[in-house]
C-alpha positions as CSV (number, residue, x, y, z in Angstrom):
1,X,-50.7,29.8,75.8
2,X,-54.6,29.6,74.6
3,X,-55.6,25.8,73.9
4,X,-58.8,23.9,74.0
5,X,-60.0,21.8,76.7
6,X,-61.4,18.8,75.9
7,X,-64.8,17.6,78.0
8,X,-66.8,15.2,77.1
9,X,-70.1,16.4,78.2
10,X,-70.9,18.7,81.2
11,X,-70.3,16.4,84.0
12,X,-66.5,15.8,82.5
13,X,-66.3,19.3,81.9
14,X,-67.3,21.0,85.4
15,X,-64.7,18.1,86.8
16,X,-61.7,19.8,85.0
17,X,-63.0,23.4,85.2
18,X,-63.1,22.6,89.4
19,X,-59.6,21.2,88.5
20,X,-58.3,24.4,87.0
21,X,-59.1,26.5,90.5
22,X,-63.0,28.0,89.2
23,X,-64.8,28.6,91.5
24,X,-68.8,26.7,91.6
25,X,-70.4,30.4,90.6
26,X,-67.9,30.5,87.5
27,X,-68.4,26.7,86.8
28,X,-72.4,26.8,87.0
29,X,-72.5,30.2,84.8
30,X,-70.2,28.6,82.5
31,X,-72.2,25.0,82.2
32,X,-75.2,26.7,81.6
33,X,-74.8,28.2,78.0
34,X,-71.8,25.3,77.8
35,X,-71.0,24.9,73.7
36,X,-68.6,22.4,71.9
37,X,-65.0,23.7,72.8
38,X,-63.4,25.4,76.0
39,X,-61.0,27.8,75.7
40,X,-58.2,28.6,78.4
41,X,-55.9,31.2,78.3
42,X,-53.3,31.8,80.1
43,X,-53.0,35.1,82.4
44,X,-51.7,38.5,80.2
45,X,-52.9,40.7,78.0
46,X,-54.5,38.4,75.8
47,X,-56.6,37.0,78.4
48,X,-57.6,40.4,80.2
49,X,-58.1,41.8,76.3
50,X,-60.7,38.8,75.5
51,X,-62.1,39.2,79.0
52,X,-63.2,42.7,78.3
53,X,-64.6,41.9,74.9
54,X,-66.5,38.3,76.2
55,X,-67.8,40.9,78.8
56,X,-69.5,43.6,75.7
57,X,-70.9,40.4,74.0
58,X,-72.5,38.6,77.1
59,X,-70.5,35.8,76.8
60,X,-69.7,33.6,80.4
61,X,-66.3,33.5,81.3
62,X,-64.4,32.3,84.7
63,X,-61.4,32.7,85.4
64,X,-59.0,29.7,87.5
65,X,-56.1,30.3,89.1
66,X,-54.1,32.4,86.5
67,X,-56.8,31.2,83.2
68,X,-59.8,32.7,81.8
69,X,-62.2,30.3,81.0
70,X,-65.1,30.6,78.4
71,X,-66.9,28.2,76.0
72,X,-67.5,29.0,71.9
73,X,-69.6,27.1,69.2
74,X,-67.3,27.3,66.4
75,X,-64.5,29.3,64.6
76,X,-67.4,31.0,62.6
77,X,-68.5,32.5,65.4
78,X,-65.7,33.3,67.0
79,X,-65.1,35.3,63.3
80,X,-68.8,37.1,63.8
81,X,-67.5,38.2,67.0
82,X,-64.2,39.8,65.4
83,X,-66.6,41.9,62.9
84,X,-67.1,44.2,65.9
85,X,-64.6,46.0,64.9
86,X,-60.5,46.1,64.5
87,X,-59.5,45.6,67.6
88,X,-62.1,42.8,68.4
89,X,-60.4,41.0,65.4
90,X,-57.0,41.3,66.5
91,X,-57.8,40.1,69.7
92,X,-59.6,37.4,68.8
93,X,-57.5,36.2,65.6
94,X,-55.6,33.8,68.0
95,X,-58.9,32.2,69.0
96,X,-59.6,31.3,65.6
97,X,-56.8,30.0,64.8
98,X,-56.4,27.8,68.1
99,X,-60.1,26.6,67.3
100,X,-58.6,25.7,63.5
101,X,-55.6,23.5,64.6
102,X,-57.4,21.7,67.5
103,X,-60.0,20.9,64.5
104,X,-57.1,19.6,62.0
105,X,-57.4,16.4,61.5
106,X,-56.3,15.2,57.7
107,X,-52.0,14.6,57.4
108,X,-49.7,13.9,54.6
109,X,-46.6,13.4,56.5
110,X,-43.2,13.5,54.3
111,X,-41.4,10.2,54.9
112,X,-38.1,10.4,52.7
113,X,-39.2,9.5,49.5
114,X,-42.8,8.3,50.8
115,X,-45.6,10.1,51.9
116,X,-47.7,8.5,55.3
117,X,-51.3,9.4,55.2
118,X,-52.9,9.8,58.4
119,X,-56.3,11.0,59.8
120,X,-58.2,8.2,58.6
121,X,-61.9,6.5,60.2
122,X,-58.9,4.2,61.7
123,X,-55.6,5.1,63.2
124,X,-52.4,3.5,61.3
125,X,-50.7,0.8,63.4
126,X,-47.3,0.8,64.5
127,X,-45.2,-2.5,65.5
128,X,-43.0,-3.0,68.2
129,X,-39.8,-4.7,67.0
130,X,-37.2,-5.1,70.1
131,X,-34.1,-6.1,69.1
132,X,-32.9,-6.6,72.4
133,X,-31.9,-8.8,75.6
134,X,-33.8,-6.5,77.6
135,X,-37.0,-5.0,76.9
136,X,-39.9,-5.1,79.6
137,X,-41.9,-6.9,77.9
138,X,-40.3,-9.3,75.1
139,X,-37.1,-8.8,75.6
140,X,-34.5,-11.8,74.0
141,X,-37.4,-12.9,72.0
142,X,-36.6,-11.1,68.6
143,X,-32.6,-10.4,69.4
144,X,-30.7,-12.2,66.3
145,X,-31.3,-10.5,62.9
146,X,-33.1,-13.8,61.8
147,X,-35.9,-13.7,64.5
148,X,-35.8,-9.9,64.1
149,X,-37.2,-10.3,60.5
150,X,-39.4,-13.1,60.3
151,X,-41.2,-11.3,63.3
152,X,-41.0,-7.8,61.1
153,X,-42.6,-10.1,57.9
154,X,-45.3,-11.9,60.2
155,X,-46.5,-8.0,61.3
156,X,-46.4,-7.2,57.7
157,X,-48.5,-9.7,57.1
158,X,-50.6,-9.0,59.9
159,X,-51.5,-5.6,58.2
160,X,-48.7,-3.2,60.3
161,X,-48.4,-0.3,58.9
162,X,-45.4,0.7,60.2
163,X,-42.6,-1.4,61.7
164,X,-40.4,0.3,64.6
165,X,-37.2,-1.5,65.3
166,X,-35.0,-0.7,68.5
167,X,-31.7,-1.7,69.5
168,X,-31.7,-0.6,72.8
169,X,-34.2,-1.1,76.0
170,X,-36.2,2.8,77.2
171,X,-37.7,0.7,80.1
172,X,-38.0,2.5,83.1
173,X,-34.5,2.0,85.0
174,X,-32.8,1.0,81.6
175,X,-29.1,2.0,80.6
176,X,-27.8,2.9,77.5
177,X,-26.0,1.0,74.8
178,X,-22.6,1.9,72.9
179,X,-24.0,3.5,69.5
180,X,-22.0,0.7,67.6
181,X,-23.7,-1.9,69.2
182,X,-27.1,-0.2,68.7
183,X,-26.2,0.1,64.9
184,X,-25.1,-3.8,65.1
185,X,-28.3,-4.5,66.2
186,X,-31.1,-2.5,64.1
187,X,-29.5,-1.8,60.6
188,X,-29.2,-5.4,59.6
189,X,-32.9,-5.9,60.6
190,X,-34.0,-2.8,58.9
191,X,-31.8,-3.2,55.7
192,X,-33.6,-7.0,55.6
193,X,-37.4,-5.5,56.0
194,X,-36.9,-3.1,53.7
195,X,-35.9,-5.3,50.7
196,X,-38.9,-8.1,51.8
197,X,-42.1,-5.9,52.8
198,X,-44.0,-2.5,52.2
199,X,-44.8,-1.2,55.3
200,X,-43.0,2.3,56.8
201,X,-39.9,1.0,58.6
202,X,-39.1,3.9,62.1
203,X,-35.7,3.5,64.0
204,X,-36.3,3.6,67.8
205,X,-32.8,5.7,69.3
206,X,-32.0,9.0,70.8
207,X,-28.6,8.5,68.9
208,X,-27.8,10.5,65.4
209,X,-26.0,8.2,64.3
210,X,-28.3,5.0,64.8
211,X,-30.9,7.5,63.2
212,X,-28.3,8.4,60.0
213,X,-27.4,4.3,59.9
214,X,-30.9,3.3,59.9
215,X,-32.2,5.7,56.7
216,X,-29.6,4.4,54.9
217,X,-31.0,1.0,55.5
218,X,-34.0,2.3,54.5
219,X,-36.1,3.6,57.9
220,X,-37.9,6.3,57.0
221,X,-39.6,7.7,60.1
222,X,-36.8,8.3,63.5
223,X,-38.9,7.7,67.0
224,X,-37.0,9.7,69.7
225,X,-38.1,9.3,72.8
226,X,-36.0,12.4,74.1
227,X,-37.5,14.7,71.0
228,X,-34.0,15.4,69.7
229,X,-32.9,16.1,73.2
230,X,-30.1,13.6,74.1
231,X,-28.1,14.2,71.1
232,X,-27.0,17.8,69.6
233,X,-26.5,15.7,66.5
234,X,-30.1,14.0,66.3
235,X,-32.2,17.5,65.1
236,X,-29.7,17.7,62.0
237,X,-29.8,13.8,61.1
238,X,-33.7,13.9,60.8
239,X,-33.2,17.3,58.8
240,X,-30.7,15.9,56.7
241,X,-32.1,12.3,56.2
242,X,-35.7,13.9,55.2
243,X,-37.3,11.4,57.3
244,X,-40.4,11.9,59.4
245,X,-39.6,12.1,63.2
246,X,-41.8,11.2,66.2
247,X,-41.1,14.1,69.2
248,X,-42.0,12.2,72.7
249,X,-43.0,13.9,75.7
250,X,-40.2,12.4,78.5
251,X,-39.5,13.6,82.2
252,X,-35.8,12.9,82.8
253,X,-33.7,9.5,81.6
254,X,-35.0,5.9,81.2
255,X,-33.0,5.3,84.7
256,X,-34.2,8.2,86.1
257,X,-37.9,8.8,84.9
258,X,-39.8,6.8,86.9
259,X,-38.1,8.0,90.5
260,X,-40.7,10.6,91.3
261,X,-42.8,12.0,88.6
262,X,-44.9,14.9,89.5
263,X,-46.3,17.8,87.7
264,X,-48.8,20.4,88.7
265,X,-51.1,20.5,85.9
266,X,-50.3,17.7,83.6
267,X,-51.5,19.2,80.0
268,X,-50.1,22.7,80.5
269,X,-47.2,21.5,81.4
270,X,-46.7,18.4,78.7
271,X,-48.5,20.9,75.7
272,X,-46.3,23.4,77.0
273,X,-42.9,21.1,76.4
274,X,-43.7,19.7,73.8
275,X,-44.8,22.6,72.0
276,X,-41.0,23.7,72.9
277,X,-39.8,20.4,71.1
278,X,-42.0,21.4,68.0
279,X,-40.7,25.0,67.8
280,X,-36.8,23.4,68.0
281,X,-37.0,20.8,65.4
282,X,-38.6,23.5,63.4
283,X,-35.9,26.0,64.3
284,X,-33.4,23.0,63.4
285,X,-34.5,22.7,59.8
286,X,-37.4,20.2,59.9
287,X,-40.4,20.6,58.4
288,X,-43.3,21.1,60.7
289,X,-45.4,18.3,58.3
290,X,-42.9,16.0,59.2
291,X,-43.5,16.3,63.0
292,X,-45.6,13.6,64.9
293,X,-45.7,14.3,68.6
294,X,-46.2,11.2,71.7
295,X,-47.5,12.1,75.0
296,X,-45.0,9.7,76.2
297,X,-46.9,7.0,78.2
298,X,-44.8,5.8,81.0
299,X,-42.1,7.9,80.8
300,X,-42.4,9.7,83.3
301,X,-45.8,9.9,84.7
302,X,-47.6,8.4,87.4
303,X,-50.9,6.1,86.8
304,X,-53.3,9.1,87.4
305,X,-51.4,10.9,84.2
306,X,-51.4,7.8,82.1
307,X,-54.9,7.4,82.7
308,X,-55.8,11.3,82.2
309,X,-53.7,11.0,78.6
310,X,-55.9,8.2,77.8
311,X,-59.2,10.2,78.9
312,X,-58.0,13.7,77.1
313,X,-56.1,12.4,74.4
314,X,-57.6,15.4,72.3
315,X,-55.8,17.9,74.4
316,X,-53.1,16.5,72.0
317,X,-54.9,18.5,69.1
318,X,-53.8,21.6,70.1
319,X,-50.5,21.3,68.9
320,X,-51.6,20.5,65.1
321,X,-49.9,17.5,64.8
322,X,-50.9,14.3,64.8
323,X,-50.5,11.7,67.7
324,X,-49.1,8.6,68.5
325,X,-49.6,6.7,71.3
326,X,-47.6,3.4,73.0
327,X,-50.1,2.5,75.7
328,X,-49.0,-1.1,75.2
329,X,-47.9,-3.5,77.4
330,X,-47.6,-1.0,79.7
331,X,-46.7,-0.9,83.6
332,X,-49.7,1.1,84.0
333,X,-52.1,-1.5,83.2
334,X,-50.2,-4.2,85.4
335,X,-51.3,-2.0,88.0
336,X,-54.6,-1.7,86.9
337,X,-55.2,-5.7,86.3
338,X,-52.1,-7.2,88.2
339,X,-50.7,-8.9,85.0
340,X,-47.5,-9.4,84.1
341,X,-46.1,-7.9,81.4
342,X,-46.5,-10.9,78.6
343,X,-50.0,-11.1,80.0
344,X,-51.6,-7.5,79.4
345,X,-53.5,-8.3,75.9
346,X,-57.2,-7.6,76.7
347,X,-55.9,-4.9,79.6
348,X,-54.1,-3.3,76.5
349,X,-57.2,-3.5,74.3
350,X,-59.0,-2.1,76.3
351,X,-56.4,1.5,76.1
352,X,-56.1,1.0,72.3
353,X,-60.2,1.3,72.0
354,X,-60.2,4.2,74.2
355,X,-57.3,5.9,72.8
356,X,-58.8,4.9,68.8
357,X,-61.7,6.6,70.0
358,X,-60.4,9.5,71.2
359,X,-58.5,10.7,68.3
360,X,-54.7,8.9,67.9
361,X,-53.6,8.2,64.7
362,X,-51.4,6.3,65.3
363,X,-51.2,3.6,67.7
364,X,-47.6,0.9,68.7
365,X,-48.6,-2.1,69.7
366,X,-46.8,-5.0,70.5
367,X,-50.0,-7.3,68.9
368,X,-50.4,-6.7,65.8
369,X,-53.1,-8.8,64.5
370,X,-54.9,-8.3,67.5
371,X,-54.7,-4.5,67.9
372,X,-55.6,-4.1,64.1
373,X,-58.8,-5.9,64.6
374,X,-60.1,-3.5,67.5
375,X,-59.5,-0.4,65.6
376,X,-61.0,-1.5,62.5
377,X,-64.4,-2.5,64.3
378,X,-64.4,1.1,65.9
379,X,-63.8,2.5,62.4
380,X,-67.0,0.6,61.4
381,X,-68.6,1.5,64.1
382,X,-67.7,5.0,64.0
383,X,-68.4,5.5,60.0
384,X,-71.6,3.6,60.2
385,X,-74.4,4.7,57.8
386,X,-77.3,6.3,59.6
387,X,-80.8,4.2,60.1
């Protein structure tokens, strides 16, 4: 796989090149004629092909552990270099168009019948909606239909874009439910918000079912949090219902996730599965357009990779889709600030700003009103007119 790697500035990047295995001669010959976007490609005939060629044009490479390393300005350049001849071009044609889906940034994502724009100065906002006894953080609070949907019309109102609804807790150590009893829960809620507000309404279930239930109440987007995994059912439900679907990155079962995470190297290997769940859904019949991908925050990583997906959340870019992001509420910052769950607003801020910044589009929040606010000051900030 070939990919960007997203460093901030020199320091961040000789901190993740050290990471990678290069050693401090490839790291300082790399920093020193450093430009915009690090590439890293994996050992094979690719990289040794583009070694050889950075080699003719003077270009710094390294290589780490089983990646070569070098640094480029732009895809323009990159298409100069091919104009060396043929087989510089082939070689360098997947360069290009890494550099050219890393740099996409504008979606029109099919929603059923709707269309959700994304790619904005400020990222869309997705509500939480648990409409169940158990959730980590508000569980019981919204879990008759009634409560359900005045809490769905308050977010409305508090300028939610979207509204996800789930029948059935993904807390770490959580069981599942009987599909009927999901379908109970949700479809009434959904069929309700979709008659009384405008916003995007997204079914939170592994199950194909729920997922088929749910579009006929009038979801539009399906949030699986095992990427079509769990049921062989779910990839031709989101197919056949024409709804958008949101492909989370997830180590193992909501009882079993949290036991002992561990990965090696936490972006190859999450780009490198979830680029898998892409190519499925694709394979199933779904429209790549209609594909949003989630890192997966909590599910199966430890603090250090919830913090790194926070930090790099452009690594994300590489798989040309765009990105959501659930940082909230989260056991992660608990442990960061000690606070209980019901008490994590400002820690959860705090993640939303980082992760606005750093290129979601969109971001589920628990705090609607709250969360808006903070992205729509770093949109201001961020589209500011020069002076």
């Amino acid at each position: 796989m070939i990919r960007v790697l997203h460093a901030g500035g020199p320091g961040e990047a000789s901190r993740r090149l050290e990471f990678l295995g290069v050693s401090r001669a490839g790291r300082e010959s790399l920093l020193r004629e450093l430009r915009p976007y690090i590439l890293c490609v994996t050992e094979g005939e690719l990289a040794d092909s583009l070694a050889a060629l950075l080699a003719r044009l003077g270009v710094p490479s390294a290589r780490g552990g089983k990646k070569l390393l070098f640094s480029v300005s732009s895809a323009d350049q990159v298409e100069k270099w091919g104009e060396l001849g043929a087989d510089g071009r082939k070689t360098l044609a997947s360069v290009q168009e890494t550099i050219h889906r890393f740099l996409a940034k504008d979606f029109v994502v099919p929603c059923g019948a709707r269309t959700l724009v994304l790619g904005g100065a400020a990222p869309r906002i997705m509500g939480i909606l648990n409409v169940t006894p158990d959730s980590f953080s508000d569980g019981g609070k919204y879990f008759s239909v009634e409560a359900a949907v005045r809490r769905g019309i308050e977010m409305a109102a508090e300028g939610a874009d979207i509204i996800d609804v789930g029948g059935e807790s993904t807390r770490p150590g959580s069981l599942p439910v009987p599909e009927g009893e999901e379908i109970a829960r949700v479809v009434p809620v959904i069929r309700e918000l979709a008659g009384g507000t405008g916003v995007f309404l997204s079914v939170d279930t592994t199950k194909a079912g729920v997922a088929r239930e749910a579009a006929a109440a009038g979801a539009c987007i399906i949030n699986d949090t095992s990427a079509l995994a769990d049921d062989p059912g779910m990839a031709d439900a989101a197919r056949d219902t024409g709804c958008a679907v949101v492909l989370m990155h997830r180590r193992g079962t909501p009882a079993t996730m949290q036991a002992a995470p561990s990965y090696e190297s936490l972006f190859d290997e999450l780009l490198d599965e979830l680029a898998g769940s892409v190519a499925a859904a694709e394979h199933a019949g779904i429209s790549r357009d209609r594909i949003v991908v989630d890192p997966g925050v909590g599910f199966g990583k430890r603090l250090e990779d919830n913090l790194a997906l926070h930090r790099n959340l452009h690594d994300l870019r590489n798989l040309g889709r765009p990105v959501l992001l659930g940082p909230s509420r989260k056991s992660f910052v608990g442990k960061i600030t000690g606070k209980e769950a019901g008490d994590r607003l400002f820690g959860t801020a705090a993640a939303v700003a980082i992760a606005a910044s750093g290129g979601a589009d969109i971001l589920r929040v628990h705090d609607v009103k709250e969360m808006g606010e903070i992205v729509r000051v770093i949109a201001a900030i961020r589209e500011g007119a020069e002076c």
